[in-house]
C-alpha positions in Angstrom: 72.7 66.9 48.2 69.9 69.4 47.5 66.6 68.8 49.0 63.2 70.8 48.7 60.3 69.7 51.4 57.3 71.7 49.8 54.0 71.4 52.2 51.1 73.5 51.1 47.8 74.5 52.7 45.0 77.3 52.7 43.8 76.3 55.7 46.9 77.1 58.4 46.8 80.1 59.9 50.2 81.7 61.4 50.2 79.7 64.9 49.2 76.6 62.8 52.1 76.9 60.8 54.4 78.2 63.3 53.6 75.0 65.2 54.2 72.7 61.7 58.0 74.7 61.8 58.3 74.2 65.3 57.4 70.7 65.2 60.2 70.1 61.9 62.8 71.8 64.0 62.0 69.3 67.0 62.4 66.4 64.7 65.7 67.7 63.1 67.4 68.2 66.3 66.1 65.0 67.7 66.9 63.1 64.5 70.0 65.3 63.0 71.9 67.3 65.6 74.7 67.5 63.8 73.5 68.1 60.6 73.0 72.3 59.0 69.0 73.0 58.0 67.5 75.6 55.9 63.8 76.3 56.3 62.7 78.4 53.6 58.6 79.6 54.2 56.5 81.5 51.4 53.2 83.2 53.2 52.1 86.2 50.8 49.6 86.9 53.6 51.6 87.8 56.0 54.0 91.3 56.2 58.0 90.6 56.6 57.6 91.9 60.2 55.0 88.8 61.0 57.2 85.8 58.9 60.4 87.1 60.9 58.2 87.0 64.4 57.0 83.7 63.1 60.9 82.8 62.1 62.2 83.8 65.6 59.8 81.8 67.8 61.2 78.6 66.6 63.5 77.0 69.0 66.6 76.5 69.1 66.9 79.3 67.0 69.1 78.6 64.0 72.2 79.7 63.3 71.3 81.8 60.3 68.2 83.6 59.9 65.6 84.8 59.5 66.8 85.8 56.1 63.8 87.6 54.3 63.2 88.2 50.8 60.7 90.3 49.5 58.7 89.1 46.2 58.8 91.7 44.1 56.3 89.8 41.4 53.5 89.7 44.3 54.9 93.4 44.8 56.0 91.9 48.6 55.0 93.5 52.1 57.0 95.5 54.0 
């Protein structure tokens, strides 16, 4: 089963939504330990470099990741 979890907002900034991330990652391990997770995050504001800090800090870290990919339509940050 395939599953996408879209949650949008304007107002986060990057420790508001590292927090969110953090906060789904407590709930998955709590709820399914067992269970393989992807967490896929679009923010156009920030550089590769800052999602893949913002990637890392969750914890547990997962198993695979950060995986980045660069947007070529928005002409992506390196």
């Amino acid at each position: 089963m395939k599953l996408t979890f879209t949650i949008k907002s304007d107002h986060l900034n990057t420790e508001d939504i590292r927090a969110l991330l953090q906060a789904v990652r407590d709930c998955e391990m709590a709820t399914f330990p067992e269970k393989e997770i992807s967490v896929f995050i679009e923010v156009p504001e920030l550089l590769m470099a800052e999602c893949t800090k913002l990637l890392t800090s969750i914890k547990p870290p997962y198993d695979y990741g950060p995986i980045i990919i660069r947007n070529k339509d928005k002409g992506g940050q390196t």
